[in-house]
Every structure is written in C-alpha cells, then in structure tokens.
N, C-alpha and C positions, 0 to 999 in steps of 0.2 A: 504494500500500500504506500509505502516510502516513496516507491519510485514515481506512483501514479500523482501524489501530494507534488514532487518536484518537478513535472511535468504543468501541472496545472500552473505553478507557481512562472514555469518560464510563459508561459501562455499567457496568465494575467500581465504580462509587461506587451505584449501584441494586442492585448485587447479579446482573446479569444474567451473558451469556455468547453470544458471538456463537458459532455452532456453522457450519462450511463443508462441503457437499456436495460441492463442486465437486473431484477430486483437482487440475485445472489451478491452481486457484485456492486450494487448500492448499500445493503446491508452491511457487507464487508470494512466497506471504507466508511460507515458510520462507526460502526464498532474502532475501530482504529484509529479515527480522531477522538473518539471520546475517550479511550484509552491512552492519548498521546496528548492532552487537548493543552497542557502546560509544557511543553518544549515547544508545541506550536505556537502557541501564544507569546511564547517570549521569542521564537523565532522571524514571528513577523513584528516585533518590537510594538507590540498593541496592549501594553498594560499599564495600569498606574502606579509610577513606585513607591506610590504609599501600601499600596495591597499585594505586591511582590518584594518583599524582604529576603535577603541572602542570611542564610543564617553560619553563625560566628561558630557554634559547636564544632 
C-alpha cells in the first residue's frame, strides 16, 4: 500500500487522482492508512505542534 500512497503523492503534484474499482483493494488501503495515519500525517507536515509532541523518554 506504501507504494500505491507514493504514487498518489507524485500524482497530486500533476494535479491527477488515482481512482480504485476494486472494493478488495479500496478496503485495503483504508485499512493501511488508518493503521499508518500518524507517519502520514507528519509526512505530509499537516499537524499542529501543539498536538504533536516528541517525546524526551
């Protein structure tokens, strides 16, 4: 699903939009971002640094 994310990502700089048929493979990459959804979010640098703290431990 990594690769499918890094694909969309070079896409969204062209303006495109991957669009899936598939419901197996819609579910998939649901499940995968929601299991990812915080390296995502810090990957696309979309959070507040008040609510993302690094912690010192």
């Amino acid at each position: 699903m990594h690769l499918y994310w890094r694909i969309q990502q070079d896409l969204n700089c062209m303006g495109e939009q991957i669009y899936f048929h598939d419901p197996v493979m819609i579910r998939a990459l649901k499940l995968w971002v929601h299991k990812n959804i915080t390296g995502l979010t810090l990957a696309a640098e979309i959070f507040d640094e008040k609510s993302v703290q690094p912690s010192l431990n």
